[in-house]
N, C-alpha and C positions, 0 to 999 in steps of 0.2 A: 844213829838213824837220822838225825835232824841232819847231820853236818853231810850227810849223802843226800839229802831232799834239797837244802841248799845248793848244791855244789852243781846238782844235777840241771836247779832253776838258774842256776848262772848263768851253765853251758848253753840252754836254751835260750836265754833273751843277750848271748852273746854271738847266736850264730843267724847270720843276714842272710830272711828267706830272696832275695834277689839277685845275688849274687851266689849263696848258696856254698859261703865260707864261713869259716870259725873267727871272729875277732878276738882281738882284747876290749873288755871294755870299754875304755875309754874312745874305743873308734864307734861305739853305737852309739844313732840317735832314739830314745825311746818317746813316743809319740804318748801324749799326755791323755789323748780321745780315746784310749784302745786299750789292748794289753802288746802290741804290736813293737819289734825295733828292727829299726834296718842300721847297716853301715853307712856311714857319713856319706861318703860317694856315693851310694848308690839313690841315699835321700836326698843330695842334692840332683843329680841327673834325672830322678824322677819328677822333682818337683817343676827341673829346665823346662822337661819334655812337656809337662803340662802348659805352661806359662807358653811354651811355644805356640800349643793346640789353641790360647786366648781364653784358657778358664780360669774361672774366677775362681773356683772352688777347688784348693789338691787334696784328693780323695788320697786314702791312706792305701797302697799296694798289698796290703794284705789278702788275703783270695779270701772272696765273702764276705770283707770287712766294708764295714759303710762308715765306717767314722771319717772327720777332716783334717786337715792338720792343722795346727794353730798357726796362721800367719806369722804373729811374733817371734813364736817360740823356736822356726825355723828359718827365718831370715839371712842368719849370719853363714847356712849353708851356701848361700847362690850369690854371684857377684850384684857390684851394685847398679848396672844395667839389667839386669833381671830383674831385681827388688823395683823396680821404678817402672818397667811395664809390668808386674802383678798389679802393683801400686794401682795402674791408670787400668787394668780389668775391673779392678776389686770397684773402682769409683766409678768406671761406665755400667756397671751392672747394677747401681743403686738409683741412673736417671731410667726414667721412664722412656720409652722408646718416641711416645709423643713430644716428648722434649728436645728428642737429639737432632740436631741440624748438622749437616756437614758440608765444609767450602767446597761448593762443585768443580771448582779447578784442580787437576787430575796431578799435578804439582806438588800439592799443597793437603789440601781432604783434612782438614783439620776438623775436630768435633767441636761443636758449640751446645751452649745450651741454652734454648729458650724454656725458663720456668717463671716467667713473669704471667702467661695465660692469657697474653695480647697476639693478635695476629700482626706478624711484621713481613711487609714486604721488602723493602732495600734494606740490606744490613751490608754491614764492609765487616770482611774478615780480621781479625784480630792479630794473625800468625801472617798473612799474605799479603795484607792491606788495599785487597781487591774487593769491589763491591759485588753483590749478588740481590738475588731475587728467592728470597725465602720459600716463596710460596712456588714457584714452578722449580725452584732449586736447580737455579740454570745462571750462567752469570748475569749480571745486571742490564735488563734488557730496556731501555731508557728510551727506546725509539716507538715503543709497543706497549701498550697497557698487559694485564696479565690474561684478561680474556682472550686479545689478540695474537696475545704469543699462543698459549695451547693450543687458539685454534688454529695457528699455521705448522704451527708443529703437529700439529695430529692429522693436515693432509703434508707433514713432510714425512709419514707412519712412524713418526716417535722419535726420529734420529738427530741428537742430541748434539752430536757433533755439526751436524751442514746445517742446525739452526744456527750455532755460535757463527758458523761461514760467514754466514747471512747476516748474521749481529755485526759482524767484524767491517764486511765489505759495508753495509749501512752505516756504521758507526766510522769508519776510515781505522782501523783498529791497524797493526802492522804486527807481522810474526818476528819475534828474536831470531835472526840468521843461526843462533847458537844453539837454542835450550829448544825452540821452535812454538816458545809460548806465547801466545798473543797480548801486545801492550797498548796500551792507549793513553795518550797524552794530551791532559785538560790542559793545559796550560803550558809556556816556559817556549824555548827554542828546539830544534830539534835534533840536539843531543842528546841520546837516550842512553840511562845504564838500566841493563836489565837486572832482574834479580839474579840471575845470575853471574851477575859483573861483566856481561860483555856488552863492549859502547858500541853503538852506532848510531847511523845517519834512520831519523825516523822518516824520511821521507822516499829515501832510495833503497835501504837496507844496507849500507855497505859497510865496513867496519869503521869507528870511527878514528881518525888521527888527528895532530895539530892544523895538520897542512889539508884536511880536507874541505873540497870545497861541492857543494851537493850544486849539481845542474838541471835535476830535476826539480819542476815545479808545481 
């Protein structure tokens, strides 16, 4: 009688409600939170799909089950580009939304975090090494206090882009013929490499070579 109640509880936490096959053993992951197992594949593909969705938390696929899975415990399922964005859900969901700043270059959108509890207006990005405006979260508008930016920006009705125009043509700023991202040059001559590695002439746009000579002035 035991070795049939056995045999029976085998067959059951050997057979993966997701797929809806019989394994062997050793192809089941048994979730530690639950009474719950699925087949390896299927626990990994569920936990891709999650990670895809930007959750932090993967819910266990059981029907009516609310338990999670242990991060740890199912890691070695999912490749290691996976493991590295849960990684960076699991750590954006423990700052505060007050904290999170983002490079406003459309490029780049890297997340920062301000938890110092200081108001900062110019910060230079970390990952782009472009400066910004914290506080209107627009790039670094140097020609304009912040009062006078929002308030041109709020009769240009919000548009985010024909401010930066406006920054650029104020500022002499020059677009990458290549990437189409706008550069500005403090300093040096006007051979530009953009981030994206393409040279040119900062003054004309045109691509740069040894033999060029810029005739604009």
């Amino acid at each position: 009688m035991l070795n049939l109640e056995k045999e029976g509880e085998d067959q059951l936490n050997n057979f993966c409600e997701i797929c809806l096959d019989d394994k062997e053993g050793w192809e089941m992951f048994k979730n530690d939170s639950c009474s719950h197992s699925f087949c390896y594949e299927c626990t990994g593909k569920h936990i891709m799909a999650r990670i895809s969705e930007k959750a932090k938390v993967i819910g266990c696929p059981g029907v009516s089950c609310g338990a999670a899975f242990d991060v740890n415990a199912c890691r070695f399922l999912i490749p290691e580009e996976a493991r590295i964005q849960w990684d960076e859900s699991v750590c954006q969901s423990m700052i505060l939304d007050s904290q999170k700043l983002y490079c406003p270059f459309r490029d780049c959108s890297a997340l920062l975090v301000n938890d110092s509890g200081e108001s900062i207006e110019r910060n230079k990005c970390p990952l782009c090494k472009r400066s910004f405006c914290a506080v209107c979260r627009v790039p670094w508008h140097s020609e304009f206090t912040c009062k006078e930016f929002q308030k041109l920006n709020a009769k240009k009705g919000g548009n985010g882009e024909e401010m930066v125009k406006i920054l650029a043509k104020k500022k002499n700023w020059q677009k990458c013929p290549n990437c189409k991202v706008f550069v500005e040059r403090t300093e040096g001559c006007i051979h530009m490499t953009c981030r994206c590695e393409h040279e040119f002439c900062y003054r004309c746009g045109a691509k740069w070579t040894a033999a060029h000579y810029c005739r604009k002035k």
